[in-house]
N, C-alpha and C positions, 0 to 999 in steps of 0.2 A: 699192194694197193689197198687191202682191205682193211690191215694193219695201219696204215697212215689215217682211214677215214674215219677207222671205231676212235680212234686217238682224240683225233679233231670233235666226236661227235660224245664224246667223254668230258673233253673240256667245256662242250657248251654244257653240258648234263651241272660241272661243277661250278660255274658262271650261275647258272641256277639255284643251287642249293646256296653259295654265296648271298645274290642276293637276297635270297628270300630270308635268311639267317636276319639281314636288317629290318623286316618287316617285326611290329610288336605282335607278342600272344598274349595270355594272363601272367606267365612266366614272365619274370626278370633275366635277360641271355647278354652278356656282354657284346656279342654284334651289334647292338641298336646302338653301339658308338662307335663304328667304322665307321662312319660319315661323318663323323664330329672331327674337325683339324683345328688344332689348339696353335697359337704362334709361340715360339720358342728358339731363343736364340736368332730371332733372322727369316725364320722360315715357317710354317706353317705345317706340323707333322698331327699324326693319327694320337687319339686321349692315351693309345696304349704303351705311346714310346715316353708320357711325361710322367707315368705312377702306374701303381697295379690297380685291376680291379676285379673285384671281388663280388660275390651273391651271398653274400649274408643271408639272406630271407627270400623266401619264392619271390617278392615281390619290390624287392630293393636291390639298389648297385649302389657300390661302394668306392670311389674313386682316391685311394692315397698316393697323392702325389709324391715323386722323391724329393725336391724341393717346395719349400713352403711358399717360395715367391712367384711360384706359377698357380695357384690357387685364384685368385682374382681371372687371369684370363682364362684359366678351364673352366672357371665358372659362366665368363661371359660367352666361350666359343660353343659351349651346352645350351646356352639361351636362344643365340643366333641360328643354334640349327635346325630348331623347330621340330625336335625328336617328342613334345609332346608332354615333355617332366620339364619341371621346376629344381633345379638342381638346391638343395639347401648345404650352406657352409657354415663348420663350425672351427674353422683356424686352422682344423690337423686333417678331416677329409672332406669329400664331397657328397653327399647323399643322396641317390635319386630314387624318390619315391612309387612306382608305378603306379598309375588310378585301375581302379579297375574297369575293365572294357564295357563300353555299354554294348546292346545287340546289333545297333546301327552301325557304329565303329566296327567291331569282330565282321560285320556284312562287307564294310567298307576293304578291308584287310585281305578278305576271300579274292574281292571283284580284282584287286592289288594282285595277289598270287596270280589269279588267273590270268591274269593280262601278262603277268613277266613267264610263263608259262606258253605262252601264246608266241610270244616272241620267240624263246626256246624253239620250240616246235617248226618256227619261220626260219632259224637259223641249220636246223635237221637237216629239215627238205631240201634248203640253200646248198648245203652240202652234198645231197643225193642226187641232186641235180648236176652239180661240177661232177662227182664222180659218172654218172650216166652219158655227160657231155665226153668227159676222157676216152667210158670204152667206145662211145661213136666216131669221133675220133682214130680210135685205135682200128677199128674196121674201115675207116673211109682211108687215113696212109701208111698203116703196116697190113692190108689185106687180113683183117682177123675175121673168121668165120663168123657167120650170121648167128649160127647156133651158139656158138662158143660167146658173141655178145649177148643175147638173149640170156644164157646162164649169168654171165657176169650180173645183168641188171635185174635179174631176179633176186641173189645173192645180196646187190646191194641197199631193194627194198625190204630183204628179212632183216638187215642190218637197222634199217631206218627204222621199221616198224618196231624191233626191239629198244632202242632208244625211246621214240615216242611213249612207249608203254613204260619203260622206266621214268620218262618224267610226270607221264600221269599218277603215277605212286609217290612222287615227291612231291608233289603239288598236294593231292590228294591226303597224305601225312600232316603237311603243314597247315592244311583248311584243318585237319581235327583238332590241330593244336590251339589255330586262332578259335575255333567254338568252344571250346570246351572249357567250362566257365569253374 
């Protein structure tokens, strides 16, 4: 049982660290184009399946495309997503330049973290709660001892409280990264 919950409570940990990877810092991080879906062939796939991309410089990405005739619409599905850069094309790649964060922005970015954090933490509890519902459960129609519940759900709050504390160090991590000019 306990094994199934760290599992689940792992995955939202990595849901987390996901999204927050798309949030900008002062660094250039190629996540800040997972949400960019360029059209190709038919279908609308991720910048990373039409070219590589690259960090040249702390504060550039580099997008070579493997063909040259998708260059035009990776330029325009970069525009539409409002990730914030001005992609510039010179025929062979794509350039994207990072501005540097003003204080209010890097403030905005934090309140960002925080909130997808918040959520995290909402989906913890969400869990500690199913599992608490189970062992109630488990004493109201398999007769399981009050104390033997009691340990269970003690058990299952050091579980939660070690999660929550793990994401407060990832959130935490990533506010240094967004200040840090």
């Amino acid at each position: 049982m306990f094994k199934d919950l760290e599992e689940r409570m792992s995955k939202t940990i990595e849901a987390l660290r996901h999204e927050l990877a798309t949030i900008r810092t002062g660094r250039a991080n190629a996540a800040l184009l997972d949400q960019v879906r360029v059209p190709y062939y038919g279908s609308d796939v991720p910048v990373s399946q039409v070219g590589s991309i690259s960090v040249p410089e702390p504060r550039m990405l580099m997008i070579s495309p493997w063909e040259k005739s998708v260059l035009d619409d990776l330029e325009k599905a970069i525009m539409t997503a409002d990730i914030g850069v001005t992609p510039s094309n010179d025929g062979e790649v794509i350039r994207l330049i990072l501005p540097e964060l003003t204080e209010d922005r890097r403030k905005e970015f934090v309140k960002q973290a925080r909130s997808m954090s918040e959520k995290s933490k909402v989906s913890i509890r969400n869990l500690r709660r199913d599992a608490n519902d189970d062992v109630k459960k488990q004493v109201k129609d398999d007769g399981l001892p009050e104390d033997e519940s009691k340990r269970l759900q003690d058990e299952i709050q050091k579980i939660t409280d070690k999660f929550i504390a793990e994401i407060d160090a990832v959130v935490e991590k990533k506010e240094q990264d967004i200040l840090t000019v």
